[in-house]
N, C-alpha and C positions, 0 to 999 in steps of 0.2 A: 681700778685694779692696782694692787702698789706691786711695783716694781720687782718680781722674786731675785735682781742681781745688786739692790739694795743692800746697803749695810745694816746691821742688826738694829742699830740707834736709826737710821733714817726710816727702817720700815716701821717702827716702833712712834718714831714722830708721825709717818705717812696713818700708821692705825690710828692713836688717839686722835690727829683733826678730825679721819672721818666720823668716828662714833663723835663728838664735838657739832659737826657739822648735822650729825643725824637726831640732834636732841641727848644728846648725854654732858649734863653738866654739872652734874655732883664731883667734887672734887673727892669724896671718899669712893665713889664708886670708880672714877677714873683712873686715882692711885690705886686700886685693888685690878682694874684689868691692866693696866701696865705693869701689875707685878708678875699676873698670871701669864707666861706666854702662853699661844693657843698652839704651837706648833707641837706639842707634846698628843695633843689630844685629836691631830687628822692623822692618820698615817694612808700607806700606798700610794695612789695615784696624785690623790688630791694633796697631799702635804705640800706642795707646792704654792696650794690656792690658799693657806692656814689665814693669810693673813688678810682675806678680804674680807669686805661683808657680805658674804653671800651664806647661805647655808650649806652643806653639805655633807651627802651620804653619809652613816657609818654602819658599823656591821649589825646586824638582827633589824635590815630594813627600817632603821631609825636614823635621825637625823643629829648635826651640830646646829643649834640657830647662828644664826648671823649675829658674830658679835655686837652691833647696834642695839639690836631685837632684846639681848641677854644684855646692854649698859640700861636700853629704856625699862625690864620689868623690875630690871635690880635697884636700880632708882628709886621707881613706884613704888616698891618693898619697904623702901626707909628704913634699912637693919642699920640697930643701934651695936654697941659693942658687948651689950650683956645678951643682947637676944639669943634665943633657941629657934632654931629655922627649922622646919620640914620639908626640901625640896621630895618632889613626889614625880619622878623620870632623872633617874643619873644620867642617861645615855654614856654620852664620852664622859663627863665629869667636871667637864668645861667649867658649867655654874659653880658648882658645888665648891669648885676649886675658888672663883670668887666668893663666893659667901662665907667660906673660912678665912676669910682675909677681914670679913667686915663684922662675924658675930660670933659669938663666944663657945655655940657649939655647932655643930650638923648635921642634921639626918636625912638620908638621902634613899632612895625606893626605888628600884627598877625589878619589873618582873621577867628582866632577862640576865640570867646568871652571870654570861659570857662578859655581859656590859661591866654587869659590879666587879666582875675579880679584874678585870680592865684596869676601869675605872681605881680599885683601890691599889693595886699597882704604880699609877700616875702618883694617885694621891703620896703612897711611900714613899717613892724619888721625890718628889719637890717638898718631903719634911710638912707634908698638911696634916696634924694630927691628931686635931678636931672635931675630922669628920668623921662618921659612922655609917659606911655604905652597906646596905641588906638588901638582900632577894626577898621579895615580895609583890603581892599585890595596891599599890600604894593609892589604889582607889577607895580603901578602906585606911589609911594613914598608918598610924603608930599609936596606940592609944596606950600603951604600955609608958609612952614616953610625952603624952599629951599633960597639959598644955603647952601649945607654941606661940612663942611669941608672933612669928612670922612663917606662912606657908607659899611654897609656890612650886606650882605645877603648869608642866614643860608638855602636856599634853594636852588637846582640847578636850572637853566634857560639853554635854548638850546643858548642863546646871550644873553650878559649882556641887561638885557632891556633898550629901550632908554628914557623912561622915568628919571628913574636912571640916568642914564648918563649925560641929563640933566639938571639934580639939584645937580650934582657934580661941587666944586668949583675949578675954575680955580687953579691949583697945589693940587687938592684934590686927595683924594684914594679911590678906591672900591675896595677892597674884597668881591670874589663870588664864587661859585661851579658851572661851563658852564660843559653842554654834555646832550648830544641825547639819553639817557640810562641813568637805576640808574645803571649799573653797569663799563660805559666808562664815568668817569667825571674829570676835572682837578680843582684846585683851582686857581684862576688864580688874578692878581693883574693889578690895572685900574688906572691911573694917568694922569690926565688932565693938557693939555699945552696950553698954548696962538691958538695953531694951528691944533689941536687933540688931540689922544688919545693914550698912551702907552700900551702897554701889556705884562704882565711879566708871564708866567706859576712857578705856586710854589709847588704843588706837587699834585698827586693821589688822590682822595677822593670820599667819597660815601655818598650824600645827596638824603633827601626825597625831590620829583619836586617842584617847585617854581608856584603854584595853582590860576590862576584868580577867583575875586570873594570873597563870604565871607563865613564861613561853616555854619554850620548847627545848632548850637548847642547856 
């Protein structure tokens, strides 16, 4: 846990060794999360906790991953600087906020309103203006704005949805959290060939379900 009476620079060293220490070693990725602070995007109780890697609550019974979790899928991702990304779960906006750091444009999908107008809030204050956050069902993607270079989705699916699949661009990447349970899920990475589809298993993880439809709220 880094220290919350920390100076801004010490917690800021204290974050990057740990994502460092946890498999985050792209130097673009690591300059894009030392740019983004996290502390914008916990608020109430846990703002406190912004800077560990842990996961934690936010509103519409959704989660923040654990910074680590959000340097190793961003990694996996390998967003170049022309790419067009689809993330597919804004939540807080956390990612989304990196991924405008690392490609040229962003579309981002949550099926809870509350999140996006949030979410594009944050986005405004911190000058990200890139991205493109929408209410929708993001289990069906964006086809209006298909192909992506690179997709990635913050929720688990029992199969990568074929929707998803495709509006992924020929040599594109999906990052996703697949499995039958919140508690057996893998993160797995999706590369599209002239003739299929590749699949790469990249490590253990525990995402909230991947939800058809729009919420409630």
């Amino acid at each position: 846990m880094i220290d919350p009476d920390a100076s801004d620079a010490e917690r800021k060293m204290q974050f990057l060794f740990q994502l460092r220490q946890r498999g985050v070693t792209n130097t673009r990725v690591l300059n894009a999360m030392e740019a983004i602070d996290r502390g914008p995007f916990v608020t109430g109780v846990f703002s406190q906790r912004a800077y560990d890697d842990t996961p934690l609550p936010i509103a519409c019974g959704q989660t923040i991953s654990q910074p680590s979790v959000v340097g190793l899928m961003t990694q996996a991702l390998d967003v170049q600087p022309k790419n067009k990304v689809l993330e597919v779960g804004t939540g807080s906006g956390y990612q989304a906020a990196i991924l405008a750091k690392l490609a040229r444009r962003v579309y981002t999908v949550d099926r809870h309103r509350s999140l996006v107008r949030a979410a594009r809030d944050i986005f405004e204050d911190m000058g990200l203006h890139t991205i493109t956050a929408i209410t929708g069902d993001g289990s069906f993607g964006l086809p209006e704005q298909a192909p992506f270079d690179r997709i990635i989705v913050t929720a688990a699916a029992e199969d990568p949805p074929g929707p998803l699949l495709a509006q992924l661009a020929i040599g594109g990447i999906m990052v996703l959290p697949v499995g039958q349970s919140d508690h057996v899920q893998s993160l797995i990475k999706v590369t599209r060939r002239e003739d299929g589809f590749d699949y790469d298993e990249i490590l253990p993880v525990r995402f909230v379900p991947l939800v058809e439809g729009l919420g409630k709220d």
